[in-house]
N, C-alpha and C positions, 0 to 999 in steps of 0.2 A: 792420627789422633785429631777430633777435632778439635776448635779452641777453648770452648768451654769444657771440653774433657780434661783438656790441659788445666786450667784455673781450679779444677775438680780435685787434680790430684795436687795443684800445688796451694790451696787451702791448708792441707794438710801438711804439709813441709816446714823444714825450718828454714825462718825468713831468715835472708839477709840485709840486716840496715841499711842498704845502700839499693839495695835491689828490686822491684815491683813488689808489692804486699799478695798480690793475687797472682804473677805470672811465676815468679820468682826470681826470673830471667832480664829482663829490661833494666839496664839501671836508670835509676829516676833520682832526680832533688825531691819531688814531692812523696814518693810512698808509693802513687801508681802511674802505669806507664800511658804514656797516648792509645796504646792498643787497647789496654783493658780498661782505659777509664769513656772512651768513644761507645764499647761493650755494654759497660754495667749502666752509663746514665740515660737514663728513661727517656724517651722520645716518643712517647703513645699521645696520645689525646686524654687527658684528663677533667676532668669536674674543673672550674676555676676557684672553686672552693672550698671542698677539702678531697682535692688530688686522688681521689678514686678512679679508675681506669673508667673511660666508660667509649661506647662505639656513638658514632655520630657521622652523619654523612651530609648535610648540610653548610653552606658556607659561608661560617659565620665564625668570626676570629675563635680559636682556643680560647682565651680569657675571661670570653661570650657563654662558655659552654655548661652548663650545670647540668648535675644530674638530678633523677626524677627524686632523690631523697631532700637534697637541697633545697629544691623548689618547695617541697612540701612544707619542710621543716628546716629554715634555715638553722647551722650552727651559730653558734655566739662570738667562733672569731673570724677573721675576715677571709683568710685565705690560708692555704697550707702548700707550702713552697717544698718537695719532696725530692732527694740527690737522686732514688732511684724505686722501683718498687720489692718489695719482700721476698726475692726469688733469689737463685742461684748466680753467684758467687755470695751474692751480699748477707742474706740469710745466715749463711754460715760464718761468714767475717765478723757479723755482728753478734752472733753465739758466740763466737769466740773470743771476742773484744768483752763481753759482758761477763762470761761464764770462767776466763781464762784467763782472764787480765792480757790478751792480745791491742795493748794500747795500738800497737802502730795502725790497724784499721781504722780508729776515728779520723788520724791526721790523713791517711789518703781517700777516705769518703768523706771528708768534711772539703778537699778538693773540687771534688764533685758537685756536692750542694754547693759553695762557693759560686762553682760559674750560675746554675740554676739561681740564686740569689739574684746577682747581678744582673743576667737575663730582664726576672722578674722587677726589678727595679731601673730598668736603663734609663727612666722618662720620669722618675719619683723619688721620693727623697728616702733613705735607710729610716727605720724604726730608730727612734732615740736614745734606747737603752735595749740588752739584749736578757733574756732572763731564764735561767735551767730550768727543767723541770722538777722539784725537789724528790730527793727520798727520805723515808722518814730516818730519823737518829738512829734508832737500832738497825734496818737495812744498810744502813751505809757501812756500820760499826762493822755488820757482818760481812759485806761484800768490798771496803776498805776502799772504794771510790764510787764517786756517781759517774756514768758516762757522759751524760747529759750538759756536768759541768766542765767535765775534760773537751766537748763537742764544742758548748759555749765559749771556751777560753779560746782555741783554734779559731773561730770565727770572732770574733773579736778583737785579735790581733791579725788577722788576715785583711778584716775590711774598715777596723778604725774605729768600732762601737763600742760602748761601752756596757759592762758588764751590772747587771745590780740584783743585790742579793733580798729582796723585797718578800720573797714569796719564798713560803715554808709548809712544809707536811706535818702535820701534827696528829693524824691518825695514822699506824701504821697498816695498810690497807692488806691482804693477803695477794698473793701474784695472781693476776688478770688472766692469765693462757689458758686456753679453753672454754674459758668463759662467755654466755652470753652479753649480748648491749645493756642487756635490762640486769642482768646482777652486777657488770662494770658499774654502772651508776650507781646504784647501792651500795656498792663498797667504795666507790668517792665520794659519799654524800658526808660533807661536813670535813673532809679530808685534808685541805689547803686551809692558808692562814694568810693575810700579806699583813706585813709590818711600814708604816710610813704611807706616803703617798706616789704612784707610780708619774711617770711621764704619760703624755697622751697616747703616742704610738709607741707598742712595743711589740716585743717578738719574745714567743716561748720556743725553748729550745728541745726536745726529743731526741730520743736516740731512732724511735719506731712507732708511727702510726695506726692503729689497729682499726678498730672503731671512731677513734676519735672522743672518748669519752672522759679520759683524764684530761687530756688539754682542751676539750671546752669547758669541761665542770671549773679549772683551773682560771678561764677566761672570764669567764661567769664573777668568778672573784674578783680577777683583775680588773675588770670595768666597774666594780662597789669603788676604789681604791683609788681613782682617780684615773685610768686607762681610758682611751676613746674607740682604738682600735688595737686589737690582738693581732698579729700574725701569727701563723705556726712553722716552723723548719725542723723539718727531720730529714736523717739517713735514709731514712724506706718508710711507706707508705703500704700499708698490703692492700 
């Protein structure tokens, strides 16, 4: 069996608290083990911008790298710092952590993004405040958590930031999947609210990066509010 066959069938298992979230087998303190967290975190060449896969064969630092959409059209926030991309194992962890209430995935993919963070930041100062991405009241009421701010709280107490509740959904927008770029905008348009004034540098938090279209629209906000620069951090990137 190979290893991602392995992780394949133990997605679907019942976890043990103590034991890898994805192998089932390794015990860990954190959720996942060295094997499967070396596995799931992304190592491709990405966009320095918003973390799209992209090929490049010139040599010129990663960080250097945009792709032909960015260049065109930059996004509104500065960067999207991403644990891994929207494939297998994660894919399904993250269905499952949404759809399931499988909390334990966020704390061992927020692991993950953790070191990518830091990485990212070795030479720079952390964003000042750290900020979820909202759902609206009734969403939440119905699905009885955000992930986004369960993802926030994890990284927060991991790296020492703090957390602020600034930013709010007041449209409740319909689910995004399947959706084109251009009807995504449309149904964020007017969607976000911030209350108060933000810090310079912050960071929006995501479970899953698609298009990119609710957390710039949401950026877009946050720079009226007193914001200078946006990050973005998500679990996956597709």
């Amino acid at each position: 069996m190979s290893f991602f066959s392995g992780l394949k069938t133990a997605v679907h298992s019942t976890i043990n608290t103590s034991s890898c979230s994805f192998c089932n087998v390794a015990q860990t303190q954190t959720g996942i083990c060295d094997t499967c967290f070396v596995a799931i975190e992304s190592n491709d060449i990405s966009c320095g911008r918003c973390a799209s896969a992209i090929t490049h064969k010139r040599t010129q630092t990663i960080k250097s790298v945009l792709c032909g959409r960015c260049i065109k059209k930059p996004p509104h926030y500065h960067k999207v710092i991403a644990a891994s991309r929207y494939q297998f194992p994660v894919d399904k962890a993250l269905s499952e952590l949404k759809f399931n209430k499988q909390l334990h995935y966020a704390r061992s993919l927020c692991c993950v993004l953790e070191r990518q963070i830091k990485l990212h930041y070795f030479d720079a100062p952390y964003p000042e405040a750290i900020l979820a991405v909202p759902l609206h009241p009734k969403r939440l009421q119905e699905r009885g958590f955000n992930q986004s701010e369960i993802i926030t709280k994890h990284l927060s107490q991991s790296l020492g930031i703090p957390t602020a509740g600034n930013l709010i959904r007041v449209k409740n927008t319909p689910h995004q999947i399947g959706l084109s770029e251009k009807q995504r905008r449309k149904n964020l348009n007017n969607a976000f609210d911030v209350r108060g004034t933000l810090p310079s540098h912050i960071a929006l938090v995501d479970d899953v990066v698609t298009t990119g279209s609710t957390v710039n629209e949401a950026t877009k906000l946050c720079l009226r509010y007193g914001a200078q620069r946006v990050d973005v951090w998500c679990l996956a990137k597709t």
